[in-house]
C-alpha positions as a Markdown table, in Angstrom:
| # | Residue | x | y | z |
|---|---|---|---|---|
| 1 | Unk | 18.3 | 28.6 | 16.4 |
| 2 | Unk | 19.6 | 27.1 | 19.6 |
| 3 | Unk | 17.6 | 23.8 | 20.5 |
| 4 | Unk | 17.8 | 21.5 | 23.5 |
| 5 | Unk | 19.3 | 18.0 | 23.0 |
| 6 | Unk | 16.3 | 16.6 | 23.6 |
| 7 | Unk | 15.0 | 18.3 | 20.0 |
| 8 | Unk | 17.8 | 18.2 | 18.7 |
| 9 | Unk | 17.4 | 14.0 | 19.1 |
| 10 | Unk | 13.7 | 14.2 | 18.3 |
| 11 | Unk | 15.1 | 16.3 | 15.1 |
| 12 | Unk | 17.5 | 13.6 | 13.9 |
| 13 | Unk | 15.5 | 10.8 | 14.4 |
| 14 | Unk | 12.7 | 12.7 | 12.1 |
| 15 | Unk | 15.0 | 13.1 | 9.8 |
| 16 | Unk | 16.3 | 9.6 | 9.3 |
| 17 | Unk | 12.9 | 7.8 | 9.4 |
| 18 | Unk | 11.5 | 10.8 | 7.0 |
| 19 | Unk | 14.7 | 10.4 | 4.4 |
| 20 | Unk | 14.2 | 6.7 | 4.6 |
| 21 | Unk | 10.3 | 6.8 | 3.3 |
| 22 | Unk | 11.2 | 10.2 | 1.5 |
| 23 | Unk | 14.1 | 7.9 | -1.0 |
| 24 | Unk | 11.7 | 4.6 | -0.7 |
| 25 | Unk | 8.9 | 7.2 | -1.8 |
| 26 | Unk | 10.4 | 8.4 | -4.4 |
| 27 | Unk | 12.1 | 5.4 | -6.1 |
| 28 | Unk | 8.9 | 3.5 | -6.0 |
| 29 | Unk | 7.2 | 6.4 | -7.6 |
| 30 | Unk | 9.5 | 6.8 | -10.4 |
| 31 | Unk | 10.0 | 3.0 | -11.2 |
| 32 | Unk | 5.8 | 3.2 | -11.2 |
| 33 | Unk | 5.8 | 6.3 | -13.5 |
| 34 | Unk | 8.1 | 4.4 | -15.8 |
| 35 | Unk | 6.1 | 1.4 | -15.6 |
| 36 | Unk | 3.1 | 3.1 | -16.7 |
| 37 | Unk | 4.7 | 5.4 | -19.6 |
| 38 | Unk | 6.9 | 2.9 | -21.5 |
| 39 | Unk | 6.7 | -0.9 | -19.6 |
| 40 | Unk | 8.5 | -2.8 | -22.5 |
| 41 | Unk | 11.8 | -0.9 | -22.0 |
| 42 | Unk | 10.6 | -1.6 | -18.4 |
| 43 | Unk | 10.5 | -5.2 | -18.8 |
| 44 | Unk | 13.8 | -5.0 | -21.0 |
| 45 | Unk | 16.1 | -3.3 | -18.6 |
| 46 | Unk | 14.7 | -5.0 | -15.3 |
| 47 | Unk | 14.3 | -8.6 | -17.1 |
| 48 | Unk | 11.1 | -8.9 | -15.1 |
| 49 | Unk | 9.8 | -11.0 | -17.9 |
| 50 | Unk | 13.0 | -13.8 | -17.9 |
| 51 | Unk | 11.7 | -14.8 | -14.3 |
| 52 | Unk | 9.3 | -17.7 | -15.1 |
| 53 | Unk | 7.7 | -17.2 | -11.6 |
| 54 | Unk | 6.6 | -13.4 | -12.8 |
| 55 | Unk | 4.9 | -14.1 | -16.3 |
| 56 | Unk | 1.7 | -13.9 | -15.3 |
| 57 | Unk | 2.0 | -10.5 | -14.2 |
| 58 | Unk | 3.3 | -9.8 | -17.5 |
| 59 | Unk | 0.1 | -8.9 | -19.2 |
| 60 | Unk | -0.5 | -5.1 | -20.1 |
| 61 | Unk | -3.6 | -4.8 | -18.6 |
| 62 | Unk | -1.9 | -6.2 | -14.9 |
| 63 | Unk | 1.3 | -3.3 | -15.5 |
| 64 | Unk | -1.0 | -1.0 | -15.9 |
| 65 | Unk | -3.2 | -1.2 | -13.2 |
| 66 | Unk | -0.1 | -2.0 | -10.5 |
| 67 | Unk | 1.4 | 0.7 | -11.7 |
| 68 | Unk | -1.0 | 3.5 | -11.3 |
| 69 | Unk | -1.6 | 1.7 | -7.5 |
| 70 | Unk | 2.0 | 2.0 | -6.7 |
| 71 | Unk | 2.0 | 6.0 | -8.5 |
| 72 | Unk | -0.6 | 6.9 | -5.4 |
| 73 | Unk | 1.0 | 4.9 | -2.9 |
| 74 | Unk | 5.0 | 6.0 | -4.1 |
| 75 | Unk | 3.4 | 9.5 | -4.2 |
| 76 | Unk | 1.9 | 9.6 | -1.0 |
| 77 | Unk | 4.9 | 8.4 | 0.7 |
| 78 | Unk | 6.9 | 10.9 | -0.8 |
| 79 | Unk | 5.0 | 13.5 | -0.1 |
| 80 | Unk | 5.0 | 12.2 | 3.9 |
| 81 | Unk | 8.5 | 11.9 | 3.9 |
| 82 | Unk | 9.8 | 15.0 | 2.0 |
| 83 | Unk | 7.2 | 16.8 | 4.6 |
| 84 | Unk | 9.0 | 15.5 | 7.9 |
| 85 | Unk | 12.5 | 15.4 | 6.7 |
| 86 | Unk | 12.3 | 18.7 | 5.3 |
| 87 | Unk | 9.9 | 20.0 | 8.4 |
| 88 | Unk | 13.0 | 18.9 | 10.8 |
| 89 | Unk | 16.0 | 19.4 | 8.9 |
| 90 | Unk | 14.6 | 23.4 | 8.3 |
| 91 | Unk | 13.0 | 23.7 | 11.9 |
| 92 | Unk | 10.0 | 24.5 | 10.1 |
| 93 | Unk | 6.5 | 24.7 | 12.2 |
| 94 | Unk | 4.5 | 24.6 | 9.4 |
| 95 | Unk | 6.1 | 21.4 | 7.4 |
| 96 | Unk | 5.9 | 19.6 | 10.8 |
| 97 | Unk | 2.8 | 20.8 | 11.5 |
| 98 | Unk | 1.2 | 19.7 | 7.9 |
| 99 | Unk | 3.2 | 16.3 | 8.5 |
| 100 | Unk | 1.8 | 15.3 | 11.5 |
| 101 | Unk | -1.4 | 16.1 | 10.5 |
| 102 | Unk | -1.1 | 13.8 | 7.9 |
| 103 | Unk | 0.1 | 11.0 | 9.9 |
| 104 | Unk | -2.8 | 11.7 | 12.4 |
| 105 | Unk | -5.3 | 11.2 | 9.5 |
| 106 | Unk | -3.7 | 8.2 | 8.3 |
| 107 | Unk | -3.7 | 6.5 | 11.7 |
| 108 | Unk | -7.3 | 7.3 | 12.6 |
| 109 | Unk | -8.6 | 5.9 | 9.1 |
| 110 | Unk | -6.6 | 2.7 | 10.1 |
| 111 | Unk | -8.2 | 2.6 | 13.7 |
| 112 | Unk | -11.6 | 3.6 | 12.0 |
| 113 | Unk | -11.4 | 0.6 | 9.8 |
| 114 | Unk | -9.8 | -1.9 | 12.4 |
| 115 | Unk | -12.7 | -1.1 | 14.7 |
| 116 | Unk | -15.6 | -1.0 | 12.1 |
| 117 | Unk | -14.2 | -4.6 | 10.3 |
| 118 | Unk | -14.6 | -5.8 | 14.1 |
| 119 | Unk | -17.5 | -4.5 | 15.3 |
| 120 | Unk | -19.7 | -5.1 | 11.9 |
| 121 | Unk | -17.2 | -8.4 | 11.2 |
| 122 | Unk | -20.9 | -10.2 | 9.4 |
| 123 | Unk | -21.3 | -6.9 | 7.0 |
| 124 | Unk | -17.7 | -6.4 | 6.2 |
| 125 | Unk | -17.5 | -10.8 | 4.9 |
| 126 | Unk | -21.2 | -10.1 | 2.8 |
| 127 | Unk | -19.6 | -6.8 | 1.4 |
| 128 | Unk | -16.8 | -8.5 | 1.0 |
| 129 | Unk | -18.6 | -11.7 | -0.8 |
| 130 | Unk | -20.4 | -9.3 | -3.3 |
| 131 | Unk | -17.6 | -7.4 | -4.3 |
| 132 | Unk | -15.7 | -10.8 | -5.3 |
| 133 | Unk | -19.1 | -12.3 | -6.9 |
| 134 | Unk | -18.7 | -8.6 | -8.8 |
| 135 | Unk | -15.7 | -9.0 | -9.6 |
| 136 | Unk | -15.7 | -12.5 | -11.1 |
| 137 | Unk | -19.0 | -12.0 | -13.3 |
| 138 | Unk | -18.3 | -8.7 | -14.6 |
| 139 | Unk | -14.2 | -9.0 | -15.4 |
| 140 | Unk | -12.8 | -12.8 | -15.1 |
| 141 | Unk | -12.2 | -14.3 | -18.0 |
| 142 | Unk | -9.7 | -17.0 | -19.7 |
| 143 | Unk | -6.0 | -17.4 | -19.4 |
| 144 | Unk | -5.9 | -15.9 | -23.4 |
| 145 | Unk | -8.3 | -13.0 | -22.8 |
| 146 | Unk | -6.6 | -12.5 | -19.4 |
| 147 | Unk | -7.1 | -8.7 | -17.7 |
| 148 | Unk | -5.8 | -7.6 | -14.2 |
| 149 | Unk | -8.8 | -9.2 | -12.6 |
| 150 | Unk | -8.6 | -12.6 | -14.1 |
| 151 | Unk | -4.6 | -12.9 | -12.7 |
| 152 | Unk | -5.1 | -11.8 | -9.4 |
| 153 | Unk | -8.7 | -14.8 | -9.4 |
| 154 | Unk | -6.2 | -17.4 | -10.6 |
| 155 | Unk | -3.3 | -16.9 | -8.5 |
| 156 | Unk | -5.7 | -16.5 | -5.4 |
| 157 | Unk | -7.2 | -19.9 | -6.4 |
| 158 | Unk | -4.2 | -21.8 | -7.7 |
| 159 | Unk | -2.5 | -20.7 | -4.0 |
| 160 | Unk | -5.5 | -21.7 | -1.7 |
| 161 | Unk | -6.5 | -24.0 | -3.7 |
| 162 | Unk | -10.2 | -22.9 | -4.1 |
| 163 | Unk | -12.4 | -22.2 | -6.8 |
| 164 | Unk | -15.5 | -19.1 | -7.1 |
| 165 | Unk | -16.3 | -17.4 | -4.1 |
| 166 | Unk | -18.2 | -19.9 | -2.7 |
| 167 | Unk | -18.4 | -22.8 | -5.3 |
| 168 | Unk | -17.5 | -23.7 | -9.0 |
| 169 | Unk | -21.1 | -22.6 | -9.8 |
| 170 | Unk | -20.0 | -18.9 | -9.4 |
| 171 | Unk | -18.6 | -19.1 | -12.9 |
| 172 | Unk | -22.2 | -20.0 | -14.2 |
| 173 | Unk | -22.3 | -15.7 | -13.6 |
| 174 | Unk | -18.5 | -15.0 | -15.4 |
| 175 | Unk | -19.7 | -13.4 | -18.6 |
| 176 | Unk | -16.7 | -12.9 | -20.2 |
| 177 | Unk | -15.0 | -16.4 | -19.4 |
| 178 | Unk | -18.7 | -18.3 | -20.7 |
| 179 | Unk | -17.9 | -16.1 | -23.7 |
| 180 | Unk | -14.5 | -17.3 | -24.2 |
| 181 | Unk | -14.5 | -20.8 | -22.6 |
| 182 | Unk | -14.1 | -24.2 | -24.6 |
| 183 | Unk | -17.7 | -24.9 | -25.0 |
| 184 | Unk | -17.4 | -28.2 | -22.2 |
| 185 | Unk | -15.2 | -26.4 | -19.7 |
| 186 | Unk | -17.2 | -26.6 | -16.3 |
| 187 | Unk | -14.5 | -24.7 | -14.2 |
| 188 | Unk | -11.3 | -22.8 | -15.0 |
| 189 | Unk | -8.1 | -24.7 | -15.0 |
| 190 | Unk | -6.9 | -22.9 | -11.7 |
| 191 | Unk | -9.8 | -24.7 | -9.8 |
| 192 | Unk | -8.0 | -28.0 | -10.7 |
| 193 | Unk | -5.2 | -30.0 | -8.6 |
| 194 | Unk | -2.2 | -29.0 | -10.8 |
| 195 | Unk | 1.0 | -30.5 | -11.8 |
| 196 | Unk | 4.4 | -29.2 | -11.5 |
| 197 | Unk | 4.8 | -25.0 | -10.8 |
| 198 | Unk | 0.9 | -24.1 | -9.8 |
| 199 | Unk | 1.5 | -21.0 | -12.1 |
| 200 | Unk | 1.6 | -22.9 | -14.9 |
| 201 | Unk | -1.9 | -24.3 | -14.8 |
| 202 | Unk | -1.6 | -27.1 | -15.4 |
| 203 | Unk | -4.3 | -30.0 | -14.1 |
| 204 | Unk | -2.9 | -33.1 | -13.1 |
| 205 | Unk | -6.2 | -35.0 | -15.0 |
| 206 | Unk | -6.4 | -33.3 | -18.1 |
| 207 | Unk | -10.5 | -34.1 | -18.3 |
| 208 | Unk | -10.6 | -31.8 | -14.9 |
| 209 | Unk | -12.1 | -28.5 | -16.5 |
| 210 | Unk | -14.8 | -30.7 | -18.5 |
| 211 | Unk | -15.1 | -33.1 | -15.0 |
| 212 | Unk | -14.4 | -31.7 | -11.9 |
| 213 | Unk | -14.7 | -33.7 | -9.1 |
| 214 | Unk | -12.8 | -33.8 | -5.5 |
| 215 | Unk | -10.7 | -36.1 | -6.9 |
| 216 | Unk | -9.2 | -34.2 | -9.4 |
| 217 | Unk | -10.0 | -30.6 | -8.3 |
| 218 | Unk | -11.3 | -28.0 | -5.5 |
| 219 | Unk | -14.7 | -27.1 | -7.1 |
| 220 | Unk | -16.9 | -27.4 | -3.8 |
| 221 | Unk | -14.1 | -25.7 | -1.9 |
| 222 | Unk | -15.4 | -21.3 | -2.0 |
| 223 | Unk | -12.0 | -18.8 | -1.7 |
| 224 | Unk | -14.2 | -16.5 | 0.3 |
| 225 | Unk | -14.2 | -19.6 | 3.3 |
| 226 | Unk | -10.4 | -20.1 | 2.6 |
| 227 | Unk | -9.6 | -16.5 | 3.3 |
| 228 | Unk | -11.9 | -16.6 | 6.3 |
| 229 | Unk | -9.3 | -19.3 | 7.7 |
| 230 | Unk | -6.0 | -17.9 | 6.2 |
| 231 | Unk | -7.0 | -14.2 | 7.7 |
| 232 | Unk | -7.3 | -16.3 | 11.3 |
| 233 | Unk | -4.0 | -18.3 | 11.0 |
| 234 | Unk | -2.0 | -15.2 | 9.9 |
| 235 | Unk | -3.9 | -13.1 | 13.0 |
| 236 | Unk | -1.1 | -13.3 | 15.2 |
| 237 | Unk | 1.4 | -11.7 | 12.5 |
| 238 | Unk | -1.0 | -9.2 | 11.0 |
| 239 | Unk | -1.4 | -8.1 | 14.9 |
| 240 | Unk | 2.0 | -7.6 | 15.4 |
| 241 | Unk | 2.6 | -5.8 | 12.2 |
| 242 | Unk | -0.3 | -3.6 | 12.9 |
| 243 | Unk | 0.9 | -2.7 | 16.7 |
| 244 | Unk | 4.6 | -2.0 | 15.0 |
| 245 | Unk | 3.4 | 0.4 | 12.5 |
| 246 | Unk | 0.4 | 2.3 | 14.5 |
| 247 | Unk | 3.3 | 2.6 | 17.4 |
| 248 | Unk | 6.0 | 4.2 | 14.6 |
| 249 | Unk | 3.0 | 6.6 | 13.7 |
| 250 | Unk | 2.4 | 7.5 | 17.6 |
| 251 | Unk | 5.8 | 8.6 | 18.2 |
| 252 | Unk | 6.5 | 10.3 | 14.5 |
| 253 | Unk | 3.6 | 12.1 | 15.8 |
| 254 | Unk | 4.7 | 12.7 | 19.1 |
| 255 | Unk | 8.5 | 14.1 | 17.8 |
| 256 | Unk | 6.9 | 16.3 | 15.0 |
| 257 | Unk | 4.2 | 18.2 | 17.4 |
| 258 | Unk | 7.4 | 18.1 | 20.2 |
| 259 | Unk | 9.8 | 19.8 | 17.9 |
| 260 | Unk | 7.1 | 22.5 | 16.8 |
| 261 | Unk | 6.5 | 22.9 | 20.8 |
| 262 | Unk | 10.4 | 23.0 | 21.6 |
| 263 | Unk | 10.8 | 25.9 | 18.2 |
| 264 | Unk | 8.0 | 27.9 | 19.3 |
| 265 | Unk | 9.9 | 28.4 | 22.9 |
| 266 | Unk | 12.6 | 28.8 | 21.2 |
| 267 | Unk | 11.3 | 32.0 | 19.1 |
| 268 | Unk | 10.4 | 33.0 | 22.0 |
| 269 | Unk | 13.1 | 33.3 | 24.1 |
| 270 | Unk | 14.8 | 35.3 | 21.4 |
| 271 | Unk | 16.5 | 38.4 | 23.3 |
| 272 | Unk | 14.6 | 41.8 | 22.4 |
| 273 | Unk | 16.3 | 45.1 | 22.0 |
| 274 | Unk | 15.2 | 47.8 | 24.5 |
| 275 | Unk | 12.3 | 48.7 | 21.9 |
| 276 | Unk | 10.8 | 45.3 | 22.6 |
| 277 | Unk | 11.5 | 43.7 | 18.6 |
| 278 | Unk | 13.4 | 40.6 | 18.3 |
| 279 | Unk | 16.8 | 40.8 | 17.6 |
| 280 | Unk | 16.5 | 38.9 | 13.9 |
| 281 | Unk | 14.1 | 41.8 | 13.0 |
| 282 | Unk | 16.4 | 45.0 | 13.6 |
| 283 | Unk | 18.9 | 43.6 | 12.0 |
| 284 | Unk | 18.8 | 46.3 | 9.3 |
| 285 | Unk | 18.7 | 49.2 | 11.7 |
| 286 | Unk | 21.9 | 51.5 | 11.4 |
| 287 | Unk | 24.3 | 51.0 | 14.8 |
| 288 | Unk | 23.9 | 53.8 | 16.7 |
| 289 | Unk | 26.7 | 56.5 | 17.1 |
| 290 | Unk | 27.6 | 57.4 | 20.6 |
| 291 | Unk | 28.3 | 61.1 | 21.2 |
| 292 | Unk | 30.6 | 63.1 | 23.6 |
| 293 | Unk | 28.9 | 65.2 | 25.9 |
């Protein structure tokens, strides 16, 4: 099909962002699929678990969960990708249309949510607050009963240095780590100033857990207050990011629905036969046999 060079730009530059999240897609879901099915020849083959800074997320429980959030997310950029790629590279109106449909949804859920975290900013930190308060009394636990949940609390807390949600009395509510706690532990050793690599866990007065105090720990310090200030220090950044990617969306957008504008003339313009069908529909008609008067 003959197109302008203006689609015929729009169609290459589909199809090298599309290919690009169409490969990243697809590796990420198969390294995800592999992670979930068999993650000791996983671990073998990638040496994940020789990198001392990567042993925490070692645990079966913390594979497993990443792996089925990187199966959806691997998946669904796939699917996007294969969709535009294959939309462009076939000149196909309803592969582009499908793909930027899809785009459109995505980018409206991400303004939706943008604009609801701003305009309802008090609800969204209390929803927020009682989903970590639900989190912490219903799955953390100790370092040797560790799950998904209890990784994720202990690296946020070793990092911003923090401990609970708001305080240290938070894990007064932690079922499972009251169940599995030394019976004088107060706080969890990632509440604690630490020594050496913060992953390790290791408090710089051993007595901390037993005795916090703010000499020795961060047990009046709530991780809810020091995401509050981390989300407003990294809000230039996070801005930019957001701009970058809702702008790449606009004009994916903009090239798929131009390209299925730019085909549709094209069909169009298609020269008829003097029966009014397209050309590429009489193509099996027998040539006609002039005759000699």
């Amino acid at each position: 099909m003959a197109l302008d060079c203006g689609t015929m730009f729009a169609k290459y530059l589909l199809c090298f962002f599309n290919f690009v999240f169409f490969a990243a897609g697809g590796a990420v879901l198969a390294l995800s699929i592999w992670l979930a099915v068999d993650n000791t020849s996983f671990l073998l083959l990638t040496r994940v678990s020789d990198n001392e800074s990567l042993q925490e997320f070692n645990h079966p429980s913390v594979m497993e969960h990443g792996a089925y959030v990187l199966i959806v997310a691997g998946g669904l950029v796939f699917l996007i990708g294969f969709l535009g790629c294959c939309g462009a590279a076939m000149e196909s109106r309803t592969l582009l249309t499908l793909y930027g449909l899809m785009i459109i949804v995505i980018f409206v859920l991400e303004v939706t949510a943008g604009a609801l975290a701003a305009v309802y900013k008090t609800e969204a930190k209390q929803e927020l607050q009682n989903f970590l308060k639900h989190t912490l009394k219903k799955y953390y636990s100790t370092p040797d009963q560790a799950n998904s949940v209890t990784v994720a609390w202990n690296a946020v807390m070793s990092e911003l240095q923090c401990c609970g949600v708001n305080n240290y009395t938070d894990f007064e509510q932690a079922t499972l780590w009251q169940a599995n706690k030394s019976s004088n532990a107060l706080v969890p050793e990632a509440c604690c100033k630490l020594e050496g690599d913060p992953r390790n866990f290791v408090p710089k007065d051993a007595s901390c857990p037993s005795r916090p105090s703010e000499e020795n720990s961060y047990y009046l310090t709530g991780c809810l207050s020091r995401l509050h200030e981390n989300t407003f220090y990294y809000l230039t950044p996070m801005l930019s990011v957001a701009i970058c990617l809702g702008t790449l969306q606009l004009i994916l957008i903009t090239l798929s629905f131009y390209m299925c504008r730019a085909i549709s003339k094209a069909l169009k313009s298609v020269q008829c036969d003097e029966d009014g069908q397209p050309m590429d529909m009489v193509f099996w008609k027998s040539p006609r046999v002039a005759t000699v008067d």
